[in-house]
C-alpha positions in Angstrom: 113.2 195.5 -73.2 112.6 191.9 -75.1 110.1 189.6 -73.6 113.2 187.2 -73.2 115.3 189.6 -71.5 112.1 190.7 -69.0 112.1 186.4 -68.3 115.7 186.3 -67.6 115.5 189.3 -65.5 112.5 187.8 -63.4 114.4 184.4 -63.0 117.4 186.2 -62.0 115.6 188.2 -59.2 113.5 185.2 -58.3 116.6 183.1 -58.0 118.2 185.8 -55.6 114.9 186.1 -53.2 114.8 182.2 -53.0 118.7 182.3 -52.2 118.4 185.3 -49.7 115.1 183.6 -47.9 117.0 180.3 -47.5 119.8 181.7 -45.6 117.4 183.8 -43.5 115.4 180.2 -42.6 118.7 178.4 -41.6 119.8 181.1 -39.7 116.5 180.9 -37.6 117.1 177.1 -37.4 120.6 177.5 -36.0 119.2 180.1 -33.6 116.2 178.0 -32.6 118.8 174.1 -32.4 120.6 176.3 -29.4 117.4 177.1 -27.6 116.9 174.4 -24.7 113.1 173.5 -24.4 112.1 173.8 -21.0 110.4 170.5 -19.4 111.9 168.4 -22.4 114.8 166.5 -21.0 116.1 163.3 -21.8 116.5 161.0 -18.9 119.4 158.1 -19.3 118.2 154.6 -19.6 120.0 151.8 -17.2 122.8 149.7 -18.2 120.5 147.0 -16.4 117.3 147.3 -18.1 119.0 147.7 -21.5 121.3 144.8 -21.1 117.4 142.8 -19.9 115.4 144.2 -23.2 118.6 142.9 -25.0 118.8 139.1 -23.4 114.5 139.0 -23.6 114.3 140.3 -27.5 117.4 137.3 -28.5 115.4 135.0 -26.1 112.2 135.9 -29.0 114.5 135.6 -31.4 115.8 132.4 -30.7 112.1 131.1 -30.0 111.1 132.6 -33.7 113.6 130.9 -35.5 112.2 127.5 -32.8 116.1 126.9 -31.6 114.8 126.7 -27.9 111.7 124.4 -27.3 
């Protein structure tokens, strides 16, 4: 074989093992997205202390641009 051909088939293969390892790496994502994690939950904020962080950060808003003295 030609050194050229020799490159080509080396890229070729190359290509295919980076294709091939790709797939296997989102596969294991996938598997590992279903997994729960134990002790890692989310808890749900309040409507009440969301709707109170909203009114105090336009209160510092409002204070920034000096529209309430």
């Amino acid at each position: 074989m030609d050194p050229n051909t020799k490159k080509r088939m080396a890229a070729a293969i190359a290509a295919v093992y980076r294709y091939l390892r790709s797939q296997e790496e989102q596969q294991l994502a996938m598997v590992g997205m279903t997994q729960e994690i134990p002790g890692l939950t989310m808890k749900v904020p309040s409507l009440w202390s969301v709707s109170g962080r909203q009114a105090t950060m336009e209160m510092r808003r409002l204070l920034q641009l000096r529209m309430v003295r």
